[in-house]
C-alpha positions in Angstrom: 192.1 78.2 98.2 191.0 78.4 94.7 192.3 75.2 92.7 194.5 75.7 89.6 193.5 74.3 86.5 195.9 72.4 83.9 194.8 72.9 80.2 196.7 70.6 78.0 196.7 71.1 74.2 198.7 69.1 71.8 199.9 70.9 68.7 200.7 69.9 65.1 200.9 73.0 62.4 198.1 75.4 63.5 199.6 78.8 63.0 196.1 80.3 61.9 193.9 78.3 64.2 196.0 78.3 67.3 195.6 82.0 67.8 191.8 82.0 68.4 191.9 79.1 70.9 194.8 80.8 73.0 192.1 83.8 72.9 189.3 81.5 74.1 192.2 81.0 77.3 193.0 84.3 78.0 189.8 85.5 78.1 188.5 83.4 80.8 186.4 84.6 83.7 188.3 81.7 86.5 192.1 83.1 86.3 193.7 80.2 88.3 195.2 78.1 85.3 197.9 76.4 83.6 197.9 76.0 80.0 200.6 72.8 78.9 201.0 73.2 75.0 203.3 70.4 74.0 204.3 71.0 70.1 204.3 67.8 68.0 207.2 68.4 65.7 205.2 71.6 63.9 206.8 72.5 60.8 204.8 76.0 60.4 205.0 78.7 62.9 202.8 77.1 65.2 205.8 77.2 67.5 206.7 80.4 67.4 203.1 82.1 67.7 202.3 80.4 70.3 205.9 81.0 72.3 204.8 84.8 71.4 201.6 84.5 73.9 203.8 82.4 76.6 205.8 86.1 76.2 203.0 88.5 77.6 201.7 85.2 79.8 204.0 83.1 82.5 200.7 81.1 83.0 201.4 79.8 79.5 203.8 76.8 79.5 205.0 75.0 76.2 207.1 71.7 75.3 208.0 70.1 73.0 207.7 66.9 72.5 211.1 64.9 73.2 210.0 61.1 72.7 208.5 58.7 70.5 205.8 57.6 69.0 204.7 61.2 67.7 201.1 62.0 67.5 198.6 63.6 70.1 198.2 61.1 72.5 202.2 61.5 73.2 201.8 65.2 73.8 199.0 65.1 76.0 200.4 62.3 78.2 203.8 64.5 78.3 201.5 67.3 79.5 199.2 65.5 82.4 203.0 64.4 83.0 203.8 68.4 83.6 200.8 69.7 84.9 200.5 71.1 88.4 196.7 71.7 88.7 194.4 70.3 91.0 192.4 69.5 88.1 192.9 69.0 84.2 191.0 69.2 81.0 191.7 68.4 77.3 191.9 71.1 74.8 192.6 70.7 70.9 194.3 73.4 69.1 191.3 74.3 66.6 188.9 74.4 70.1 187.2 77.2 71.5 186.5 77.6 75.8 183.8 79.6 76.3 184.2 82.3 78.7 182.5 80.8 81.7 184.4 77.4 81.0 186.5 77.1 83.7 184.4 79.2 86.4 181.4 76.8 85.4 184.0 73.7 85.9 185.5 74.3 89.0 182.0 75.5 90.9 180.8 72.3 89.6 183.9 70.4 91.0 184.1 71.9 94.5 180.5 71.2 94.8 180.7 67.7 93.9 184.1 66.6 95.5 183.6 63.2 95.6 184.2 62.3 92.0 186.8 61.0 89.6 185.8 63.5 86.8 183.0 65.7 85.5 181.0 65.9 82.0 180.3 69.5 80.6 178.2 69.8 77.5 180.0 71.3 74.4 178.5 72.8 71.3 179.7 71.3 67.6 180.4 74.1 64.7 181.2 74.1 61.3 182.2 77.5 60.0 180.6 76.8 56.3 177.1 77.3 58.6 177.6 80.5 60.9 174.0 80.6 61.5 173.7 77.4 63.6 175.4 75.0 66.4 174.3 71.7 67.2 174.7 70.1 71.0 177.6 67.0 70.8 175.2 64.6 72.2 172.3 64.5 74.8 171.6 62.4 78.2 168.7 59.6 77.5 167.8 56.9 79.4 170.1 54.3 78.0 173.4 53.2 80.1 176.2 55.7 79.4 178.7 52.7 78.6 176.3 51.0 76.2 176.2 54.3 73.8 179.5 54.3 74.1 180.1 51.0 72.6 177.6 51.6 69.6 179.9 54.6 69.3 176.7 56.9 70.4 179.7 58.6 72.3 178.2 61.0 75.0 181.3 63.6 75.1 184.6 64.2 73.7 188.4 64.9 75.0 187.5 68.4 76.0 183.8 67.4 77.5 185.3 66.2 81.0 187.0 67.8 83.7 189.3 65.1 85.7 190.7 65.1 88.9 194.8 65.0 88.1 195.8 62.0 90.3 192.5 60.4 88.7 193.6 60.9 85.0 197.7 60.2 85.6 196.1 56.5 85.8 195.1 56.5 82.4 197.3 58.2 79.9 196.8 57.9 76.4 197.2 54.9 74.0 200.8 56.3 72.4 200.4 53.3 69.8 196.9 54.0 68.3 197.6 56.8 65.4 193.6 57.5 65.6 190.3 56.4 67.7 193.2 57.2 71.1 190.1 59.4 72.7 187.7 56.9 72.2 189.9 54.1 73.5 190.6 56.3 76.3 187.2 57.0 77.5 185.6 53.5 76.9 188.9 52.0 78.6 188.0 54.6 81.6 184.5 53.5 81.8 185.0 49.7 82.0 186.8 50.5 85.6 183.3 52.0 87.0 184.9 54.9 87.6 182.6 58.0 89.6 181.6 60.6 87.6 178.4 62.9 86.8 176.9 64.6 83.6 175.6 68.3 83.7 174.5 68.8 80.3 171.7 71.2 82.0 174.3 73.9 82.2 175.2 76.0 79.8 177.8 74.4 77.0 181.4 75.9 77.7 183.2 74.6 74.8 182.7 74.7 71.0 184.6 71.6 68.9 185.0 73.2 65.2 184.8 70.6 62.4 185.5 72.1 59.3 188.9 72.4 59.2 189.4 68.5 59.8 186.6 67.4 57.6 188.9 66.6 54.5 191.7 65.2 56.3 189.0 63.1 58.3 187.1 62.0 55.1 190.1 61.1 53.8 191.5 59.0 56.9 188.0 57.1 57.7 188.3 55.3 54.1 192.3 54.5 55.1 192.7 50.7 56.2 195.1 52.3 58.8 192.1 53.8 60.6 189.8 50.9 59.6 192.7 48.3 61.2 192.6 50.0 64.5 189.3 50.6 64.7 189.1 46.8 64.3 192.1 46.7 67.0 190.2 48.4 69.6 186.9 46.8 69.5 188.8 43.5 69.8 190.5 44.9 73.0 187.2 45.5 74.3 185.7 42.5 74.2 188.6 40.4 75.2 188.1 42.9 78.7 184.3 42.2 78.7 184.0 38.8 77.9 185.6 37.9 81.1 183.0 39.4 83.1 179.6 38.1 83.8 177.7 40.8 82.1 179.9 40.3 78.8 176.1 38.3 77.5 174.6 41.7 77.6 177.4 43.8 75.6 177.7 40.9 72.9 175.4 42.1 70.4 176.9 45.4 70.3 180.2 44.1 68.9 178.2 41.8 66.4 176.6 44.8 65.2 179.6 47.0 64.8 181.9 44.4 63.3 179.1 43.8 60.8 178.9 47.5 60.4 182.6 47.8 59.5 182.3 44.8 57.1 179.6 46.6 55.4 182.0 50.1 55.3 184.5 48.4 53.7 182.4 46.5 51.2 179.8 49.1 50.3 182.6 52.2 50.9 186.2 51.5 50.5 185.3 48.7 48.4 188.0 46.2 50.1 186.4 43.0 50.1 188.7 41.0 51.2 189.2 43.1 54.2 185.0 42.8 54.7 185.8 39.1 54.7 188.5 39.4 57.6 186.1 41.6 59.6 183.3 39.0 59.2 185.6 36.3 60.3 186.3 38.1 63.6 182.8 37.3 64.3 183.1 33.7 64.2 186.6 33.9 65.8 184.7 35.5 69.0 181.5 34.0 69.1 179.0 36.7 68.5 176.7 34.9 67.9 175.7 31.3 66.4 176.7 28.9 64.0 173.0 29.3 61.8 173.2 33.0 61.9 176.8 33.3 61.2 175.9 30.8 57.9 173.3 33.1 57.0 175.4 36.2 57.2 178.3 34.5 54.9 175.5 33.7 52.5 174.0 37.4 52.6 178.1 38.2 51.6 177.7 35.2 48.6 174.9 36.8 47.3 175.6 40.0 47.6 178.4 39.2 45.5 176.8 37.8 42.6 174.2 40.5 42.5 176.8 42.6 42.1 178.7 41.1 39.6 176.2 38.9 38.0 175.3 39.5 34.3 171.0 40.2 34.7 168.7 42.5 34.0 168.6 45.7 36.1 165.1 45.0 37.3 166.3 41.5 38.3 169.3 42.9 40.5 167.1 45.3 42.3 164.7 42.7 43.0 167.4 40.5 44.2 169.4 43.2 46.1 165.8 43.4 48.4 165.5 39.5 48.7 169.1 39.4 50.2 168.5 42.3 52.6 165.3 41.4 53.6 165.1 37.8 53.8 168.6 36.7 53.8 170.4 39.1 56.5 169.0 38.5 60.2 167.1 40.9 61.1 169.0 42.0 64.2 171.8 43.3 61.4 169.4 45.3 59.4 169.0 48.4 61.9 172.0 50.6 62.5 172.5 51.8 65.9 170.4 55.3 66.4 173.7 57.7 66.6 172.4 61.3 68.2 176.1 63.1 68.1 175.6 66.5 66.4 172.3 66.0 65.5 170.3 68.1 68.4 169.9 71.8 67.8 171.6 74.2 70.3 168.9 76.8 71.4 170.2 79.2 74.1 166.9 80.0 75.8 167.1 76.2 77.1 169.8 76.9 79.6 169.8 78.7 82.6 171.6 82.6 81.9 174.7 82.7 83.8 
């Protein structure tokens, strides 16, 4: 029998976008599907366009949401809640399936049975550049979990395709307002869960960009996003760090709390809050007393060359020093991040 599929799309005022994503649906090869839209409360006519396709498709099912908290992660757990299929895969309402998608998916799954969920490369596109797409991210050698905790994040919500009674164990963080899909998948991952990555077949999805860039510019310099962000790498290491391999991960959160603490400095310019994030590192023990002193006096000098009355060619001399000499070295290389940075070139996937 062939298995039905349960696509699950949460919507929020998308009249204009929504109509080219239920296209991408409709116009796949595998026929066998579901698709659970679960409006958020739209105040447009996301509603009603979408009800117009559920008219000329009964494979087309929509809710609306009818609880608290609002946001995504209700409406997609109020959809895995509703959905009938075998399987189930995340879809956002300014995404694109590619035709082959779900044919691609379910060969994939019925070949390899014996797994909790399945990774499927997607391609990233911004509309202001119609010449080019770039791969989300690529397989290398390093542990999947470890890029995910540098945030080196190997797929997205719509990259996996999960076995339903697998995924109705892990619904959605309803009380994080933003990083939910990263919460999710880092949260699935610390429970060794079976999966594979086939990022040598052909992507199958394309994640647009440039209608949230804005609204996303706008939210990443918003202590809201900054507090959570802070909330869930906290609730990470609190799991880790009663395991026996929590040495190996320990780093990492130095790093990124250091990394935030420099955002908020250098960026949003809250230093106050860049003081609270650096004191997170000494409330966890990230490291030790002599390079937690060192990285408070890297913050004091920073500081003063900022504020300082000198000379300019005194402040970039000084600016240097403290980088150089002052901040252990460890802290002084970012994390390589290879998410939208690898060009998509056709001719290096198989034709299908």
């Amino acid at each position: 029998m062939i298995p039905l599929v349960s696509i699950i799309t949460p919507l929020f005022n998308r009249q204009e976008l929504i109509k080219a994503t239920a296209n991408s649906v409709l116009e796949q090869e595998y026929a066998n599907w579901e698709w659970i839209i679960v409006d958020d409360g739209s105040t447009d006519n996301s509603l009603q366009v979408i009800q117009e396709y559920q008219k000329k498709d009964d494979r087309i099912k929509v809710y609306q949401r009818n609880r608290l908290p609002k946001g995504a992660s209700t409406c997609r757990n109020i959809g895995v809640e509703n959905a009938e299929g075998k399987y189930v895969m995340f879809l956002d309402s300014d995404d694109c399936l590619l035709p082959h998608c779900l044919k691609q998916r379910t060969q994939i799954a019925l070949e390899h049975p014996n797994m909790d969920f399945w990774i499927f490369q997607n391609l990233l596109k911004d509309e202001s550049d119609t010449a080019s797409m770039k791969l989300w991210n690529i397989v290398t050698e390093e542990e999947t979990f470890t890029r995910f905790l540098k945030h080196d994040a190997l797929w997205v919500t719509g990259s996996p395709l999960y076995n339903r009674d697998f995924i109705k164990l892990y619904p959605f963080d309803e009380s994080l307002p933003s990083w939910q899909d990263y919460e999710l998948h880092v949260r699935i991952l610390l429970d060794n869960p079976k999966f594979e990555i086939f990022y040598h077949l052909p992507p199958d999805l394309i994640v647009f960009t440039h209608t949230e860039k804005d609204r996303i510019s706008i939210k990443l310099k918003s202590m809201e996003h900054l507090n959570i962000h802070t909330k869930v790498l906290e609730g990470f290491w609190n799991t880790l760090r009663k395991t026996k391999e929590h040495k190996k991960y320990q780093n990492i959160f130095l790093k990124r709390f250091f990394g935030q603490a420099e955002y908020l400095w250098d960026v949003v310019k809250n230093r106050s809050e860049a003081k609270k994030t650096i004191a997170i590192i000494k409330k966890h023990n990230l490291t030790s007393d002599f390079t937690y002193k060192r990285i408070k006096m890297y913050y004091l000098l920073k500081y003063w060359v900022h504020f300082g009355k000198m000379p300019a060619f005194m402040r970039d001399s000084l600016r240097k020093f403290t980088f150089k000499k002052v901040l252990p070295k460890e802290l002084q290389q970012r994390f390589p991040i290879l998410i939208g940075k690898i060009d998509y070139n056709p001719k290096d996937y198989p034709q299908t």
